[in-house]
PAMI-484115 format. One line per field, with one value per residue (C-alpha): x, y, z negated; residue number from 0; residue in one letter. Coordinates in steps of 0.25 Angstrom, whole numbers, plus 5000, padded with zeros to 4 digits. Last residue first. Layout:
BEGIN
east: (X | ...) $
north: (Y | ...) $
up: (Z | ...) $
n: (NUM | ...) $
res: (A | ...) $
//
This chain:
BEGIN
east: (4998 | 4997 | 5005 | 5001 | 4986 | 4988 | 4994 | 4984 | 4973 | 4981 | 4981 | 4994 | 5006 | 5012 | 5010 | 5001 | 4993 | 4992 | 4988 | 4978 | 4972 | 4972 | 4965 | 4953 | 4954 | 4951 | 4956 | 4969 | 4978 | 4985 | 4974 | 4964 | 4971 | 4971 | 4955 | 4950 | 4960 | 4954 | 4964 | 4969 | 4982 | 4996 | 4998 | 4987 | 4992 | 5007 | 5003 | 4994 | 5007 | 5015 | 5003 | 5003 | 5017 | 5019 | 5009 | 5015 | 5027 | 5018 | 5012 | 5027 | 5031 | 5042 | 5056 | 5059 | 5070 | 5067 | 5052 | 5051 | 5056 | 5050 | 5036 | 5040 | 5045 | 5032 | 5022 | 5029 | 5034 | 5028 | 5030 | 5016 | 5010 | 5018 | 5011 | 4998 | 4999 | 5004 | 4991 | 4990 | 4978 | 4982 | 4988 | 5000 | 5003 | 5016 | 5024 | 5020 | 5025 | 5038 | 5039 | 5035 | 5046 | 5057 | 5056 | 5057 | 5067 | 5076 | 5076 | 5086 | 5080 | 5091 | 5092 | 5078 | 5075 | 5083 | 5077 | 5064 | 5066 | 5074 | 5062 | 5052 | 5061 | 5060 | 5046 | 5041 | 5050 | 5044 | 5031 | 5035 | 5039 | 5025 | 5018 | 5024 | 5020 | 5004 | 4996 | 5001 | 4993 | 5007 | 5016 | 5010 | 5008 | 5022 | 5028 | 5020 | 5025 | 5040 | 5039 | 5031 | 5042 | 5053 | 5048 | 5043 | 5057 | 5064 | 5075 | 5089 | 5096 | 5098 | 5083 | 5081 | 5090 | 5083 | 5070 | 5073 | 5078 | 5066 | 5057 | 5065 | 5062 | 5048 | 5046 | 5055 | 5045 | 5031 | 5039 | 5040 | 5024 | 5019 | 5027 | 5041 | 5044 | 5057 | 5060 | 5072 | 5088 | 5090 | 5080 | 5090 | 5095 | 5083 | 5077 | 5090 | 5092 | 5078 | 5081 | 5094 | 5088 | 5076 | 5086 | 5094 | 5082 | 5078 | 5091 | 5088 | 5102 | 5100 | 5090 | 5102 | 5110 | 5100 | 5099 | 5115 | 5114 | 5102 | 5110 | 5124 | 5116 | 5107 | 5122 | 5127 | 5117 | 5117 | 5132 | 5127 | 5115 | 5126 | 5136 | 5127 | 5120 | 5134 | 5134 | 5120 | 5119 | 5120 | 5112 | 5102 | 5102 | 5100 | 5088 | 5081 | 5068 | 5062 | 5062 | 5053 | 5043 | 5037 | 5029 | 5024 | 5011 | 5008 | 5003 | 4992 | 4987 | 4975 | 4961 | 4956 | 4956 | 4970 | 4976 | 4969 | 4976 | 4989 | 4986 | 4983 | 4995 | 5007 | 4999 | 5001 | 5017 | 5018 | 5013 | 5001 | 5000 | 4988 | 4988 | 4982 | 4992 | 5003 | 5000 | 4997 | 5012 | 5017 | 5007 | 5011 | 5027 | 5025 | 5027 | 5035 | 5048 | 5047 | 5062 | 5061 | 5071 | 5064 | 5049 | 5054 | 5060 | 5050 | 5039 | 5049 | 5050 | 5035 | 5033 | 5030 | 5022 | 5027 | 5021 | 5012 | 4999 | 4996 | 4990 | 4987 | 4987 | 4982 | 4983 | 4973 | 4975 | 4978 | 4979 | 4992 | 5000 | 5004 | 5006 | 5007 | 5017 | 5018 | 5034 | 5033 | 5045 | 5034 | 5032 | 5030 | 5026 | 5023 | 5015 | 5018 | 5009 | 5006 | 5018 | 5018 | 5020 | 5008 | 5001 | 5015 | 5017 | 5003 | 5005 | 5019 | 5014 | 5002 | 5011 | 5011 | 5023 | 5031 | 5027 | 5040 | 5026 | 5023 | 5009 | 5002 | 4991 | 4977 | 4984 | 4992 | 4978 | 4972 | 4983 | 4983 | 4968 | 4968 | 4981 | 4973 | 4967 | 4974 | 4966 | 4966 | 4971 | 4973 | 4973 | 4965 | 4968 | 4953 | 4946 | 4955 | 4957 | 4941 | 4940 | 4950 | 4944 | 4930 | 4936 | 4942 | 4929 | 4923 | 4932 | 4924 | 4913 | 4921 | 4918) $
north: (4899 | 4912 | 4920 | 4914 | 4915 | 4929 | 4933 | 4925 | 4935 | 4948 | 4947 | 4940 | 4945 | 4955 | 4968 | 4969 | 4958 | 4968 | 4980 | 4972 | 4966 | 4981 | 4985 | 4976 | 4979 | 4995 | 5001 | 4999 | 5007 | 4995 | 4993 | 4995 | 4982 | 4975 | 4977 | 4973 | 4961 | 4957 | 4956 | 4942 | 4948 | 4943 | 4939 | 4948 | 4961 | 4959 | 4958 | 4970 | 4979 | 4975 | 4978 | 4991 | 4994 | 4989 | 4996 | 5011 | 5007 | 5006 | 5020 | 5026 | 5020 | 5009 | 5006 | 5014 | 5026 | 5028 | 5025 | 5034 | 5046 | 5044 | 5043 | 5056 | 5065 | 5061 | 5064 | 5077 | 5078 | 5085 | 5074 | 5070 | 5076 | 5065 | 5055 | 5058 | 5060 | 5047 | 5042 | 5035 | 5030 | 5026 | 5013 | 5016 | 5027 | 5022 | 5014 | 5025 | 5037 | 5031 | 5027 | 5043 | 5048 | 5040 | 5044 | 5059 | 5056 | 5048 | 5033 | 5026 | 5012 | 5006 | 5018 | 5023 | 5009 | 5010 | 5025 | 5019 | 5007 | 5017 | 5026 | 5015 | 5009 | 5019 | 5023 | 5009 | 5011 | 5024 | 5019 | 5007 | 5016 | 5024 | 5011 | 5007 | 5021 | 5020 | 5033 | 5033 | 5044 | 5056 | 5042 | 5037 | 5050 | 5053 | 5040 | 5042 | 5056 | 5051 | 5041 | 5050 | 5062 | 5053 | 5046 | 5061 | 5067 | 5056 | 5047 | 5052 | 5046 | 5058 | 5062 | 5048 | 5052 | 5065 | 5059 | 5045 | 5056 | 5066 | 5053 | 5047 | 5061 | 5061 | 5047 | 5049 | 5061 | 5052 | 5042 | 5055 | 5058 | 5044 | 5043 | 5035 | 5022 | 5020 | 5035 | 5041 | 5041 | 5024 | 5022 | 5032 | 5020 | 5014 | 5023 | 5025 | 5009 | 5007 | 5017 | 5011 | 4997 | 5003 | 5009 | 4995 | 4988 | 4999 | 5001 | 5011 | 5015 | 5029 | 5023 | 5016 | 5028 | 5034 | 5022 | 5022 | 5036 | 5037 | 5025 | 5031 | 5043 | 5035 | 5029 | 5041 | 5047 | 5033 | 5036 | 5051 | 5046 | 5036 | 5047 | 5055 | 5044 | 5044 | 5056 | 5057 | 5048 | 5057 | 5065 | 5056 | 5050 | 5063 | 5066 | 5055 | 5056 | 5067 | 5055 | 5047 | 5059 | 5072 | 5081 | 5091 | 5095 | 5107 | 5114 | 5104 | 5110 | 5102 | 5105 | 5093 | 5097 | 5103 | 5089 | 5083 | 5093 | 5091 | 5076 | 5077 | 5087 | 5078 | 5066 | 5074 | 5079 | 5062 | 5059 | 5050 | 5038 | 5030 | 5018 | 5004 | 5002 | 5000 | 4986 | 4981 | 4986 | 4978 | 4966 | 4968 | 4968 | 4954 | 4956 | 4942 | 4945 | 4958 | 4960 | 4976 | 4981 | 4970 | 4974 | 4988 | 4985 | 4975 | 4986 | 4997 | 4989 | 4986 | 5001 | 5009 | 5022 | 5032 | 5042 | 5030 | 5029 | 5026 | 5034 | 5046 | 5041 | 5049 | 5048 | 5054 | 5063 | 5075 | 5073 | 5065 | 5061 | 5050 | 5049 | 5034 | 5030 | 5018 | 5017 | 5003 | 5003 | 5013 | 5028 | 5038 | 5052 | 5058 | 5071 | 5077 | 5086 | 5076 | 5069 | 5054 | 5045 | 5037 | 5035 | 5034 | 5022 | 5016 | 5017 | 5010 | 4999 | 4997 | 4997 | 5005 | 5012 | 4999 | 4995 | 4984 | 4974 | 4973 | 4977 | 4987 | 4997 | 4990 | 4982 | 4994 | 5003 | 4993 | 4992 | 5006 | 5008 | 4996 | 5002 | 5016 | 5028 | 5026 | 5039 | 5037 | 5039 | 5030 | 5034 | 5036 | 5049 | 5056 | 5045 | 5044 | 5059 | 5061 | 5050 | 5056 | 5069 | 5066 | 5058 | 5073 | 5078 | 5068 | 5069 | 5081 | 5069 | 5061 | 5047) $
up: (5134 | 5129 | 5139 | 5152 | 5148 | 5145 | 5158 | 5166 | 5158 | 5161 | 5176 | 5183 | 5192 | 5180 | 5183 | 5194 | 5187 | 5176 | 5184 | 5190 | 5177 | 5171 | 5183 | 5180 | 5164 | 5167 | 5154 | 5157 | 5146 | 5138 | 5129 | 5139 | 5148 | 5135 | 5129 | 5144 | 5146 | 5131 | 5118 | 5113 | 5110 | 5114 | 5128 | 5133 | 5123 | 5127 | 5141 | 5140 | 5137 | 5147 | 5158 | 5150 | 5151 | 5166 | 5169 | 5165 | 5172 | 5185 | 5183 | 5179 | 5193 | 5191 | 5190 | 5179 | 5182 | 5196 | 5193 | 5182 | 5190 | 5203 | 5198 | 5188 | 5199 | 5207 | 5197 | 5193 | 5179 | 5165 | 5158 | 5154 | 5166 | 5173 | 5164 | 5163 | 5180 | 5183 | 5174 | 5160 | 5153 | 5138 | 5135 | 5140 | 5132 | 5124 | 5136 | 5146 | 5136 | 5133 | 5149 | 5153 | 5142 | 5145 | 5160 | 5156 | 5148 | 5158 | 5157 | 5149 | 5149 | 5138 | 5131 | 5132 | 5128 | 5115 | 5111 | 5112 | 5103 | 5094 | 5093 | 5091 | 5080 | 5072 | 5074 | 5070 | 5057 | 5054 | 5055 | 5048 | 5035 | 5039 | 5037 | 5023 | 5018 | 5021 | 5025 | 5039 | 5047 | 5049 | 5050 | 5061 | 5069 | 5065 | 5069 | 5085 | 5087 | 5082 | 5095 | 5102 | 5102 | 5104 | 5115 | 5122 | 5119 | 5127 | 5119 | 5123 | 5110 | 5103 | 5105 | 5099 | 5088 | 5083 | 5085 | 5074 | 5067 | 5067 | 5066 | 5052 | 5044 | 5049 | 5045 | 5031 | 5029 | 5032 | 5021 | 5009 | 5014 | 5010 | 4998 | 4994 | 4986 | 4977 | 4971 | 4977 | 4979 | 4979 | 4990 | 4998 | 5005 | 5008 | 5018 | 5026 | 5026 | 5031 | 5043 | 5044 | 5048 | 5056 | 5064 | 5067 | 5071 | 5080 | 5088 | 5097 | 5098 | 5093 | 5083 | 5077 | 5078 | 5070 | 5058 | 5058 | 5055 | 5045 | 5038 | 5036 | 5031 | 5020 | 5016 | 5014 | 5006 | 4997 | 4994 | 4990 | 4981 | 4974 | 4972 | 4964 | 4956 | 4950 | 4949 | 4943 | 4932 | 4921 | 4927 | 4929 | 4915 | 4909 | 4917 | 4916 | 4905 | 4916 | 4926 | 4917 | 4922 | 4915 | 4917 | 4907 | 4903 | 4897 | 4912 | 4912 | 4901 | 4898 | 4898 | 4907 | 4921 | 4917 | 4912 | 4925 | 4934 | 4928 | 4930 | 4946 | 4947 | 4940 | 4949 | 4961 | 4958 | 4953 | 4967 | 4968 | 4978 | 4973 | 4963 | 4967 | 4979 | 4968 | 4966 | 4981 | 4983 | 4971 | 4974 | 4990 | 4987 | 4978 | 4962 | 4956 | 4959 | 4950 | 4949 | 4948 | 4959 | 4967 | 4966 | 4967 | 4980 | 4986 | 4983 | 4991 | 5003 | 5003 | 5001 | 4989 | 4990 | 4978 | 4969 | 4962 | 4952 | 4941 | 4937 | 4927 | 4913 | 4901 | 4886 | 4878 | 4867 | 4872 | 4887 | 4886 | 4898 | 4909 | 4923 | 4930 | 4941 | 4947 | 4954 | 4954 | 4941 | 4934 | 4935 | 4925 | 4922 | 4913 | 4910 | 4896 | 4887 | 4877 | 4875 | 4878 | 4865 | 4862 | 4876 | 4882 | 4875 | 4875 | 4890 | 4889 | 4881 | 4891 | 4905 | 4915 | 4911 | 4911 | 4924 | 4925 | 4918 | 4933 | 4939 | 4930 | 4933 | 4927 | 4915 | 4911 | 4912 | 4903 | 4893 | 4892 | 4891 | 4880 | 4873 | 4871 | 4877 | 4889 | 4898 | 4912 | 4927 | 4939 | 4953 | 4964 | 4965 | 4968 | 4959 | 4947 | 4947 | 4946 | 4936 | 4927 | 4929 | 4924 | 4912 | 4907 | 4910 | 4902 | 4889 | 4883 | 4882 | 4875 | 4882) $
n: (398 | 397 | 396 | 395 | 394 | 393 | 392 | 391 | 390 | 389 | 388 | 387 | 386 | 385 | 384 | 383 | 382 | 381 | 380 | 379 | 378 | 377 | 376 | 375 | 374 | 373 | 372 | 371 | 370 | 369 | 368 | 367 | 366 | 365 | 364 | 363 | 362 | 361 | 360 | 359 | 358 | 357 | 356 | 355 | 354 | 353 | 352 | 351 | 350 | 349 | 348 | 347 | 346 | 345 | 344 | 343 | 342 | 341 | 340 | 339 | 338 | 337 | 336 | 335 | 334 | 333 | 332 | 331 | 330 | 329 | 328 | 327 | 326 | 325 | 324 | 323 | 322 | 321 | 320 | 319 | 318 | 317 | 316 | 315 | 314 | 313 | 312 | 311 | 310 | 309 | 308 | 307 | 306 | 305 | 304 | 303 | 302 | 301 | 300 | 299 | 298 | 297 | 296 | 295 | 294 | 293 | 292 | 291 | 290 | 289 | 288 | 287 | 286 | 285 | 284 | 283 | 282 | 281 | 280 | 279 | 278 | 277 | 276 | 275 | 274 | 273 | 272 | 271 | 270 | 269 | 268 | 267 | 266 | 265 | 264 | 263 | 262 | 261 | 260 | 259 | 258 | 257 | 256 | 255 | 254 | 253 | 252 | 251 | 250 | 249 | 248 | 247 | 246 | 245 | 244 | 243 | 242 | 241 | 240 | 239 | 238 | 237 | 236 | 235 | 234 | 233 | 232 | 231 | 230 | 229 | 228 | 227 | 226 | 225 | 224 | 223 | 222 | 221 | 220 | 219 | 218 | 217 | 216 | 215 | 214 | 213 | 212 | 211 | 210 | 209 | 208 | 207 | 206 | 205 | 204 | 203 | 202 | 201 | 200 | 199 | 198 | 197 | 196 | 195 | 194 | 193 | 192 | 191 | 190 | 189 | 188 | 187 | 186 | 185 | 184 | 183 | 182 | 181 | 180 | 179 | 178 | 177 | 176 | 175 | 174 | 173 | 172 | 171 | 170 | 169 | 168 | 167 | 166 | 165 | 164 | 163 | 162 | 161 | 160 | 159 | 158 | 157 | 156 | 155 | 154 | 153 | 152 | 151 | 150 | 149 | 148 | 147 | 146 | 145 | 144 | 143 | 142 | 141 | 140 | 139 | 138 | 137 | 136 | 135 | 134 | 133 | 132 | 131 | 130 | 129 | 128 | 127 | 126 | 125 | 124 | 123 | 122 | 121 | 120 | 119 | 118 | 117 | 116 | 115 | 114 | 113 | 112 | 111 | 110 | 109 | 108 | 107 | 106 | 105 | 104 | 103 | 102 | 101 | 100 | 99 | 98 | 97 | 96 | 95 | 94 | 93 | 92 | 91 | 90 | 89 | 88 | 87 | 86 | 85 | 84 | 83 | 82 | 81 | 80 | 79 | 78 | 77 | 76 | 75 | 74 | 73 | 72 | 71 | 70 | 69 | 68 | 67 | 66 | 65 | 64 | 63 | 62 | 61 | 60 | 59 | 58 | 57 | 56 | 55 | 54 | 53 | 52 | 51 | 50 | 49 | 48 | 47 | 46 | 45 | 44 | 43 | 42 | 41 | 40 | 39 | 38 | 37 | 36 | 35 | 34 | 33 | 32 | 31 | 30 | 29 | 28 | 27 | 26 | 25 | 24 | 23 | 22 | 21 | 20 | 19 | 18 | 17 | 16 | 15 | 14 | 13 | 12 | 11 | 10 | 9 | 8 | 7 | 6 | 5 | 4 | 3 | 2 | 1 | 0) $
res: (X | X | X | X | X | X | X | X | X | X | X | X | X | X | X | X | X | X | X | X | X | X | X | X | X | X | X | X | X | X | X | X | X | X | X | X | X | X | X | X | X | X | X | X | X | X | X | X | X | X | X | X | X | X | X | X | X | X | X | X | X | X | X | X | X | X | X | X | X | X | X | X | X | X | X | X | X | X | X | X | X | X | X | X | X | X | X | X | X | X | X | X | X | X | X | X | X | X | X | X | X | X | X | X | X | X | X | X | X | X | X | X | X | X | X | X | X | X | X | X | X | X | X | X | X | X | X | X | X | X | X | X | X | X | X | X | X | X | X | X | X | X | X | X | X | X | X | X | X | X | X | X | X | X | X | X | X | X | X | X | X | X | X | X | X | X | X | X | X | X | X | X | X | X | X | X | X | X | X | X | X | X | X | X | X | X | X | X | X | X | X | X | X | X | X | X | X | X | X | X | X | X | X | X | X | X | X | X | X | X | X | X | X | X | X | X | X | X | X | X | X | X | X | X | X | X | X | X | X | X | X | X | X | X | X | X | X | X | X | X | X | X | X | X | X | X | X | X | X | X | X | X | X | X | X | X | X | X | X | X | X | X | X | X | X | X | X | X | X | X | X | X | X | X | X | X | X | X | X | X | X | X | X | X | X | X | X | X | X | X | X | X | X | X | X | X | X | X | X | X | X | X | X | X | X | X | X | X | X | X | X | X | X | X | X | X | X | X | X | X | X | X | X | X | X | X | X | X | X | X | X | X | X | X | X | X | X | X | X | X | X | X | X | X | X | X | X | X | X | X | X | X | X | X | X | X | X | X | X | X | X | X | X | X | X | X | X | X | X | X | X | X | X | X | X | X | X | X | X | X | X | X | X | X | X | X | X | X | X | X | X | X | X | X | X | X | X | X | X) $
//
């Protein structure tokens, strides 16, 4: 190796390393057939291919940064460094789900490439933006010497604009029908949440993400889907409010998707987040309808069925909601039935029967997990409940 070259050598690593990404010299059809072998699935990769390395490594100007993406939406950027010819990636802009795999999969005709190879496949590059990749490269050029103010960026995009304008009337028209349509959608998905009809809400809510597939780039980032939760909550609040749900419900319910949302660092899981949140809201909204207990008395059930396992007095809970003991007792039993206490029971005897008729967990482990630490008074307050202790329970539900 020239030792003037060194330092150039050093970098490479160092951006290798720190980004995880791909980025080398092609000095000659070997290195290009090599890199090709190393990064290409489908021969629709045309980019990645040898022919087209050699290409570019011929003809690209030499203060020019392009850009270019592939069919999968891989990107790689390319330019010359006086004589030598660099690649920086591949790597991708865009986090593809399952739903977007089977898309692209489809629109290309490539029967043959399952969902989990084509997901599997682009898990080797990192997520770089093109702005980050644009900075990371315009840093090496001025690590190295270069200008990096004499380079120019430029994108298949660029080649376009002609065609775009020419186009862009009748594109015009389309973008407004599709508007249209994303509105009709949004309405029918609220009055659905409205009637607590989860099925039908996560019906519209899949139609509003689709129907504007058509306006942006296929794929979508961590922080674009962390939006589209935040964008969802404030409607899925707005209609609850609307539709009488208590402030408490409303407030833990969004409270829970943001928490979830805020930690998740994989796409397809904040899609289901939002989904669970969904439909948590309209099963709420449905049994404040079918139960219509007053707020107050909305709030205590809401926090009983979703703190159970904690330790719970009379006194947590009236200190809660700012309400005397005696004002709350009389209140929750006119409209229940039963004595906050005894409600609160009946959810964690409810609770362990699940778990004896369908785990093989202890007595002990069950009655801590639904908030009875003390196994003895557990079996009491489940034969108070039901007429039989846990273990007779669970012989009558597995054989």
């Amino acid at each position: 190796m020239d030792q003037s070259s060194k330092p150039h050598e050093d970098c490479i690593n160092l951006i290798q390393k720190l980004y995880q990404v791909g980025f080398c010299r092609i000095h000659d059809k070997t290195d290009a057939e090599t890199f090709s072998r190393n990064n290409m699935l489908s021969d629709i990769q045309l980019i990645l291919s040898t022919d087209a390395i050699m290409t570019m490594r011929a003809s690209i100007d030499g203060h020019t940064l392009y850009l270019l993406s592939d069919p999968f939406k891989i990107s790689i950027l390319v330019f010359k460094m006086g004589d030598d010819f660099m690649v920086f990636g591949p790597f991708t802009s865009l986090i593809h789900t399952r739903q977007h795999a089977a898309h692209i999969i489809q629109m290309n005709g490539l029967d043959k490439l399952s969902i989990e190879d084509y997901l599997r496949y682009r898990e080797h590059f990192p997520t770089i933006s093109t702005e980050q990749a644009e900075h990371i490269v315009r840093s090496f050029l001025s690590t190295c010497g270069q200008s990096p103010e004499s380079y120019v960026m430029r994108s298949p995009e660029t080649f376009a604009i002609d065609k775009t304008y020419e186009t862009s009337v009748r594109d015009r028209k389309h973008l407004i029908d599709l508007l249209e349509l994303r509105y009709a959608n949004e309405k029918e998905f609220i009055e659905s949440v409205q009637n607590g009809d989860a099925r039908s809400a996560l019906r519209y809510l899949e139609k509003m993400q689709s129907d504007v597939r058509y306006m942006k780039e296929l794929g979508s980032t961590i922080e674009n889907e962390r939006i589209g939760c935040a964008i969802t909550r404030t409607t899925l609040r707005i209609t609850a409010m609307k539709a009488g749900l208590p402030a408490y419900i409303i407030d833990r319910l969004s409270g829970q998707n943001t928490r979830e949302v805020h930690r998740e660092k994989h796409l397809d899981k904040i899609l289901a987040s939002k989904e669970r949140m969904v439909v948590n809201f309209c099963h709420a909204i449905q049994e404040h309808k079918e139960k219509s207990y007053s707020p107050v008395i909305s709030n205590a059930i809401f926090y009983l069925n979703n703190n159970f396992r904690n330790e719970i007095s009379l006194d947590d809970i009236t200190r809660k909601f700012a309400m005397s003991k005696s004002c709350f007792m009389s209140g929750f039993k006119s409209e229940t039935g039963m004595t906050p206490m005894n409600y609160l029971r009946s959810v964690r005897i409810k609770k362990a029967c699940t778990l004896l008729s369908g785990t093989g967990k202890s007595i002990q482990e069950i009655s801590e997990s639904v908030g009875i630490p003390d196994s003895n008074y557990f079996v009491k307050q489940f034969r108070k409940e039901t007429g039989m202790t846990p273990t007779d329970y669970r012989k009558t539900k597995r054989f």
